[in-house]
ZADO-1210 file (C-alpha; in nm, 4 decimals, padded with zeros to 6 digits):
<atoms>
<atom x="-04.0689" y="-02.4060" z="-02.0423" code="UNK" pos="1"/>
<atom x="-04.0174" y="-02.4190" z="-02.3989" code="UNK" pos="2"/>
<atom x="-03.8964" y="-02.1113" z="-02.6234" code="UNK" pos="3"/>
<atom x="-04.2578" y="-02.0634" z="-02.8202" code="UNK" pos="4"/>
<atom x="-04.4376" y="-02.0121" z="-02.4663" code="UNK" pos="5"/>
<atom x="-04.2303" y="-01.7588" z="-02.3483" code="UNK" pos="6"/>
<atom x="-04.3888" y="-01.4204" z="-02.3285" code="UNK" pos="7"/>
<atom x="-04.1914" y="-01.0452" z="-02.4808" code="UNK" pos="8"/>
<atom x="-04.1405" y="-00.9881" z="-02.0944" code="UNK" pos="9"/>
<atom x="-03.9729" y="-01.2697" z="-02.0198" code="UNK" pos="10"/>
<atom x="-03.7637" y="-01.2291" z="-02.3848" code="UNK" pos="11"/>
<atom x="-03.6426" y="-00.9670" z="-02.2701" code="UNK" pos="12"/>
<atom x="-03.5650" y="-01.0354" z="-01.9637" code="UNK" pos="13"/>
<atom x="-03.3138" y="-01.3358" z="-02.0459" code="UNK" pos="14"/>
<atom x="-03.1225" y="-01.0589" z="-02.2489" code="UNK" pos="15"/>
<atom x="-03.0615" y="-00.8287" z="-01.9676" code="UNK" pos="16"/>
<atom x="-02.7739" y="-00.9528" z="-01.7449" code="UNK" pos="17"/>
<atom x="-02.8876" y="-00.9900" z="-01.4014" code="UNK" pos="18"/>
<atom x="-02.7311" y="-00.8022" z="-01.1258" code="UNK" pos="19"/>
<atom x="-02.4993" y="-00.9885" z="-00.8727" code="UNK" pos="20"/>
<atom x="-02.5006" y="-00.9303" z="-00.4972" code="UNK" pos="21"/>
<atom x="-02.1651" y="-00.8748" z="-00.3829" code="UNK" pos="22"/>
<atom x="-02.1503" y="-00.8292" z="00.0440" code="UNK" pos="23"/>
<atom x="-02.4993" y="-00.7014" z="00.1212" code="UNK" pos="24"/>
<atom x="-02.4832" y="-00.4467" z="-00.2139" code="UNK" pos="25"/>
<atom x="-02.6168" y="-00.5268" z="-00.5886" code="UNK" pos="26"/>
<atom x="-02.3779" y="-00.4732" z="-00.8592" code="UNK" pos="27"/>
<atom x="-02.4457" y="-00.3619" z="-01.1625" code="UNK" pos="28"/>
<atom x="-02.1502" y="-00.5543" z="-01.3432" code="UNK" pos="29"/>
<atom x="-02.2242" y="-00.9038" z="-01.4743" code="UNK" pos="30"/>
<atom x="-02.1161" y="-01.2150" z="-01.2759" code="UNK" pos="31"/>
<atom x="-01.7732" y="-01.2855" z="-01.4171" code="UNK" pos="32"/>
<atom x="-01.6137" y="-01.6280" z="-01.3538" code="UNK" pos="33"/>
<atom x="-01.3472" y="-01.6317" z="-01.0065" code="UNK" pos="34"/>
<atom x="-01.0339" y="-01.4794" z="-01.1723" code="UNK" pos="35"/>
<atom x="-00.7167" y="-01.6349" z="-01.0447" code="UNK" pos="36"/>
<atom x="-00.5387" y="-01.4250" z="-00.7866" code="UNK" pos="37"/>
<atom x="-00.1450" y="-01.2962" z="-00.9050" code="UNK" pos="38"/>
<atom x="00.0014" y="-01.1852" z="-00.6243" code="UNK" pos="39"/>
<atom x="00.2533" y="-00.9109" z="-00.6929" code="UNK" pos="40"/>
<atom x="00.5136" y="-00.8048" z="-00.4674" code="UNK" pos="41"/>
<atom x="00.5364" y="-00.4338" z="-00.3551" code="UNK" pos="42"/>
<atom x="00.7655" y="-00.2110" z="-00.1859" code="UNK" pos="43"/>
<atom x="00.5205" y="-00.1412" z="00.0700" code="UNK" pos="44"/>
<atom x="00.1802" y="-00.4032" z="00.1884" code="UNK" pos="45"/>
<atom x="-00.0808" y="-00.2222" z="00.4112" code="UNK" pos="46"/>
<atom x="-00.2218" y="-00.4099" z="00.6521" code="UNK" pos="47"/>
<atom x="-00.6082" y="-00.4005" z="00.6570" code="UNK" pos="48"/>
<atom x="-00.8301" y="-00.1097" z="00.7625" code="UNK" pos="49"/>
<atom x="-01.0667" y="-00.0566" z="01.0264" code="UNK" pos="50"/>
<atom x="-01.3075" y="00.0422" z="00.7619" code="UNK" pos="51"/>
<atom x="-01.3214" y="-00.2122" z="00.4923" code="UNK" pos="52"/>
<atom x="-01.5488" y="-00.0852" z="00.3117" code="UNK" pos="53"/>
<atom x="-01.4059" y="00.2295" z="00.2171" code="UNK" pos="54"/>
<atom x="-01.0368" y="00.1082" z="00.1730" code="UNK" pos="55"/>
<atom x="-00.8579" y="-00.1388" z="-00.0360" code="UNK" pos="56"/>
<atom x="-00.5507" y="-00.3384" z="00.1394" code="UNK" pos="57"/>
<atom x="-00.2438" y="-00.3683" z="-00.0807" code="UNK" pos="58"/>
<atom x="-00.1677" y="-00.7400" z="-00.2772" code="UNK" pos="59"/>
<atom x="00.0265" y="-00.9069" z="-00.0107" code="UNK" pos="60"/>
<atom x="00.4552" y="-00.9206" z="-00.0500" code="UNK" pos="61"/>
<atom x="00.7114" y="-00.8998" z="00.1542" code="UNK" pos="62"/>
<atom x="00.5993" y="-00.8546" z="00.5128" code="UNK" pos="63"/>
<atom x="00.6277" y="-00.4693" z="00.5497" code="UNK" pos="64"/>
<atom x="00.4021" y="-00.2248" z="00.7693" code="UNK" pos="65"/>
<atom x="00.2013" y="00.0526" z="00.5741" code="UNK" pos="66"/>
<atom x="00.3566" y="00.3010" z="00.4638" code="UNK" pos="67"/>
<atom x="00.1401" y="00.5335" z="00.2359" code="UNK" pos="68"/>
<atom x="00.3114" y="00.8603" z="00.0987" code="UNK" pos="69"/>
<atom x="00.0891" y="01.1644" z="00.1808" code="UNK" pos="70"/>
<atom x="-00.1565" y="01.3077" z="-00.0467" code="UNK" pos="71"/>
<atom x="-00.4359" y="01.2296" z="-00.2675" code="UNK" pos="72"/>
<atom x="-00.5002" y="00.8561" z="-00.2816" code="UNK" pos="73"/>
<atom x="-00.4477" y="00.6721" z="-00.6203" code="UNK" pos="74"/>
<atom x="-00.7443" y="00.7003" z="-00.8525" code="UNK" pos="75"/>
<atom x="-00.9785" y="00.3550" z="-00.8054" code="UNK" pos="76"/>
<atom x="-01.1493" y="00.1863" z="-01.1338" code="UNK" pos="77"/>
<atom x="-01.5318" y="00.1632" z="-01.0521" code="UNK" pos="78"/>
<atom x="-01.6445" y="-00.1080" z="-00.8758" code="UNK" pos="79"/>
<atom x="-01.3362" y="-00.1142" z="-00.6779" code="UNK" pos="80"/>
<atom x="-01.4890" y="00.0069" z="-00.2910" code="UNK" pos="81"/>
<atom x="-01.6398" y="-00.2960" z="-00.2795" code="UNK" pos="82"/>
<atom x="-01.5602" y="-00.5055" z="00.0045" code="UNK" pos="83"/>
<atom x="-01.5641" y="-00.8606" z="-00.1476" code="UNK" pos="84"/>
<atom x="-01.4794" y="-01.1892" z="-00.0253" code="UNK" pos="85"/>
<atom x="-01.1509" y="-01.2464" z="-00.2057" code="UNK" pos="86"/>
<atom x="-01.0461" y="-00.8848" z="-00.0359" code="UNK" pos="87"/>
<atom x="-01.1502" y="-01.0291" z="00.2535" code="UNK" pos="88"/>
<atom x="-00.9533" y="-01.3235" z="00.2404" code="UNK" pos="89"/>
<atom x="-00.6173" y="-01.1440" z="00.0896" code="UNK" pos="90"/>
<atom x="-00.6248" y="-00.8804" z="00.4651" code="UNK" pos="91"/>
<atom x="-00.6810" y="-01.1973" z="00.6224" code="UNK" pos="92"/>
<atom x="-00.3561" y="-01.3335" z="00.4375" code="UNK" pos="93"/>
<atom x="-00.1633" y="-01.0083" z="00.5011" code="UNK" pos="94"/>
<atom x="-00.2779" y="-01.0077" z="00.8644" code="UNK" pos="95"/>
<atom x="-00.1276" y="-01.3174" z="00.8782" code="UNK" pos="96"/>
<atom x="00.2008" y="-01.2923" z="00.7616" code="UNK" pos="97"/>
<atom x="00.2482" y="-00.9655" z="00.9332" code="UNK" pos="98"/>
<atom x="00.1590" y="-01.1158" z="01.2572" code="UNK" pos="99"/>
<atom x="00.4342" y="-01.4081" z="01.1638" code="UNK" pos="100"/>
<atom x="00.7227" y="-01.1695" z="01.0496" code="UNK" pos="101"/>
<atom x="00.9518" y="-01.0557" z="01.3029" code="UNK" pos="102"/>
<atom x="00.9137" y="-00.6887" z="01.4291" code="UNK" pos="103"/>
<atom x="01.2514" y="-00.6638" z="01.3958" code="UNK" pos="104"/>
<atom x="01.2540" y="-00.7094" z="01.0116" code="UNK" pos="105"/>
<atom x="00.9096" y="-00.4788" z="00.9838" code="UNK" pos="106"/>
<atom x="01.0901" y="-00.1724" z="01.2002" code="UNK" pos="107"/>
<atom x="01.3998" y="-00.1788" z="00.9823" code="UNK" pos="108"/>
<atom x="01.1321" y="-00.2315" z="00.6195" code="UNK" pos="109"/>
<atom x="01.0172" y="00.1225" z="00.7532" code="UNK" pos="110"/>
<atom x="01.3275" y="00.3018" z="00.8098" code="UNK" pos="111"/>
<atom x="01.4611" y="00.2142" z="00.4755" code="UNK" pos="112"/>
<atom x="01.1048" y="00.3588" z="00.3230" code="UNK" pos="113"/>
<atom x="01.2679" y="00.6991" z="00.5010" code="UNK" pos="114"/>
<atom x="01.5897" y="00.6246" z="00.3296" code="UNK" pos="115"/>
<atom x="01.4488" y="00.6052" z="-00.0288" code="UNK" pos="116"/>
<atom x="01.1858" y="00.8988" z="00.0503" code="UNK" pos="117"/>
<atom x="01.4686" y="01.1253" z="00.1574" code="UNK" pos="118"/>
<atom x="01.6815" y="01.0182" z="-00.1112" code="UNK" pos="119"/>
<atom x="01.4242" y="01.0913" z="-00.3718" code="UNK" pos="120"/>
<atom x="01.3364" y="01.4062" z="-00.1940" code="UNK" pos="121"/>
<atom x="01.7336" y="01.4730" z="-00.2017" code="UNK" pos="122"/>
<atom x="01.7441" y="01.4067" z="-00.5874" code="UNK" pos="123"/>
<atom x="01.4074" y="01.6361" z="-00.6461" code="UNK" pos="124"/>
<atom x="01.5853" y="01.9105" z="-00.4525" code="UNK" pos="125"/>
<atom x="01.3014" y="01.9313" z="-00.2178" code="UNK" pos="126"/>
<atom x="01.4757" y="01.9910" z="00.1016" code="UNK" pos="127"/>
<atom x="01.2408" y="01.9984" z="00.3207" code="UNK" pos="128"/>
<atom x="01.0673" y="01.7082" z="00.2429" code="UNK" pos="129"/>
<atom x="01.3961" y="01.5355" z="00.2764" code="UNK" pos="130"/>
<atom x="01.4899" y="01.6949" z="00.6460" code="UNK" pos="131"/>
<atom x="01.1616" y="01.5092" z="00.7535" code="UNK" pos="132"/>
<atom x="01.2458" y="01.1940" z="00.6028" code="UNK" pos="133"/>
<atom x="01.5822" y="01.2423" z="00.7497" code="UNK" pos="134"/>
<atom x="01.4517" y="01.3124" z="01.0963" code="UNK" pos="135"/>
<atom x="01.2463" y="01.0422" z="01.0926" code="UNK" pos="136"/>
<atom x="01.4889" y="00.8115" z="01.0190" code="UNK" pos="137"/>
<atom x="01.7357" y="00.9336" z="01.2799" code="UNK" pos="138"/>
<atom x="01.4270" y="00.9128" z="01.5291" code="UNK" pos="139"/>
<atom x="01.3847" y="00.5442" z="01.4617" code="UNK" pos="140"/>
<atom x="01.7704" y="00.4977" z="01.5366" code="UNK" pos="141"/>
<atom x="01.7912" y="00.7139" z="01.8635" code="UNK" pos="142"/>
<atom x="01.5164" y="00.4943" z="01.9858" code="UNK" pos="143"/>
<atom x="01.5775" y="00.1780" z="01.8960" code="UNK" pos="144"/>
<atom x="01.9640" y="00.1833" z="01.8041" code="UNK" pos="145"/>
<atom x="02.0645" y="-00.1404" z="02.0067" code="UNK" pos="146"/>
<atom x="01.7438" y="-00.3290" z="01.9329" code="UNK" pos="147"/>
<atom x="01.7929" y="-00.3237" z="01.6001" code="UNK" pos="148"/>
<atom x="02.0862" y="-00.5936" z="01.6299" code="UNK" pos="149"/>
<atom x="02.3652" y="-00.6575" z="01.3264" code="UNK" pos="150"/>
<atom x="02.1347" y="-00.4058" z="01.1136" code="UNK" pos="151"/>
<atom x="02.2363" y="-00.0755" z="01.3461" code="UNK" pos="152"/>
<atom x="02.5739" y="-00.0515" z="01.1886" code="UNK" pos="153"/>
<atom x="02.4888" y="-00.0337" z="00.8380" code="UNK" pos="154"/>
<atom x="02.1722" y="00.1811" z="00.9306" code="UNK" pos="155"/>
<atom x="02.3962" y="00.3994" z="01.0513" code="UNK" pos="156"/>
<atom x="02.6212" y="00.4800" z="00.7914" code="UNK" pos="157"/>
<atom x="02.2739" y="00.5294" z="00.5911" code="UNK" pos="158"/>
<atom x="02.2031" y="00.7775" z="00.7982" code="UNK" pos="159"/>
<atom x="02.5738" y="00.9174" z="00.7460" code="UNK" pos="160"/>
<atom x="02.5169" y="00.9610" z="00.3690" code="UNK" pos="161"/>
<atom x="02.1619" y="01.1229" z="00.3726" code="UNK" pos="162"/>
<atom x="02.3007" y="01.4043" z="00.6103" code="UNK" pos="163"/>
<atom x="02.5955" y="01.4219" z="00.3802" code="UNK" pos="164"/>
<atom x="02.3836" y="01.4402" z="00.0708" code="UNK" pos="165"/>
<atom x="02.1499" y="01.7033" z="00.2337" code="UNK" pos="166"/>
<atom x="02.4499" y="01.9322" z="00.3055" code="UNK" pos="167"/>
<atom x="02.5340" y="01.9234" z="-00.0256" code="UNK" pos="168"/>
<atom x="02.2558" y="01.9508" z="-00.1823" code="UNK" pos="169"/>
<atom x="02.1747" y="02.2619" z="00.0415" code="UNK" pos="170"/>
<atom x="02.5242" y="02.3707" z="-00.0057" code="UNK" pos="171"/>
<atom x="02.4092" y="02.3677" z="-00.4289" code="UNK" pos="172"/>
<atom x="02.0646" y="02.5367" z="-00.3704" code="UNK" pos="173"/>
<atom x="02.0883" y="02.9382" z="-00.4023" code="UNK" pos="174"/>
<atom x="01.9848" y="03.0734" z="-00.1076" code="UNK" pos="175"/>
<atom x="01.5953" y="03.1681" z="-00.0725" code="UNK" pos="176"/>
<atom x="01.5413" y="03.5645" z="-00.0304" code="UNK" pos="177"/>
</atoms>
């Protein structure tokens, strides 16, 4: 078709960007050329959800379990619930390397994530938050204590300092009325 036999309608049209169908649902963003995937390493991965629709896995890094602190979730740009097939592929990635990585090395990934959350908690001077952290810790030790191998000892002594640094930060907190 050449340009002098096009009609107004289709003019117009040609300037409007046409919506892209992204897993069963139209966007209203323009097609944008395959980015390339950076792959950033994180303190904590989450493994895919149930419900992929609804929740974003983390960029895959070092094979640890989820570990999401409590409250309101992290504010998401628009466009971001949908399920596409490059999120698709990265929980496939993630499932992957969780299921290669020793249990071993995920169990003792967690129970440092209760070390640093009770030793920020420590440091905030919120005490309770810490006790939990603390207890939580010392649960994962109590339980699996042997099974952790060469990593028991030094967990430990971890555990050592926290209660230490809970006494005296309780020791430097005025007492409540």
């Amino acid at each position: 078709m050449n340009e002098d036999s096009r009609t107004p309608d289709e003019e117009r049209d040609e300037e409007r960007p046409r919506p892209r169908v992204v897993d069963k649902r139209v966007s209203a963003r323009p097609a944008e050329p395959p980015a390339e995937t950076t792959v950033r390493e994180e303190p904590a991965a989450r493994p895919p959800q149930s419900e992929p629709a609804q929740t974003e896995p983390a960029p895959p890094g070092p094979a640890q379990p989820e570990s999401a602190p409590p409250g309101p979730a992290p504010p998401q740009a628009a466009g971001d619930d949908v399920w596409t097939p490059e999120r698709e592929e990265q929980a496939r990635r993630l499932a992957e390397e969780l299921a290669r990585a020793p249990a071993r090395d995920i169990v003792i990934t967690v129970a440092m994530n209760f070390v640093e959350v009770a030793s920020v908690k420590i440091d905030a001077g919120d005490l309770p938050g810490a006790q939990l952290a603390i207890d939580a810790f010392d649960g994962v030790l109590q339980a699996l204590g042997s099974r952790l191998g060469d990593a028991e000892g030094p967990l430990r002594q971890m555990l050592a300092q926290l209660q230490m640094a809970y006494a005296q930060g309780a020791a430097a907190q005025p007492p409540s009325a």
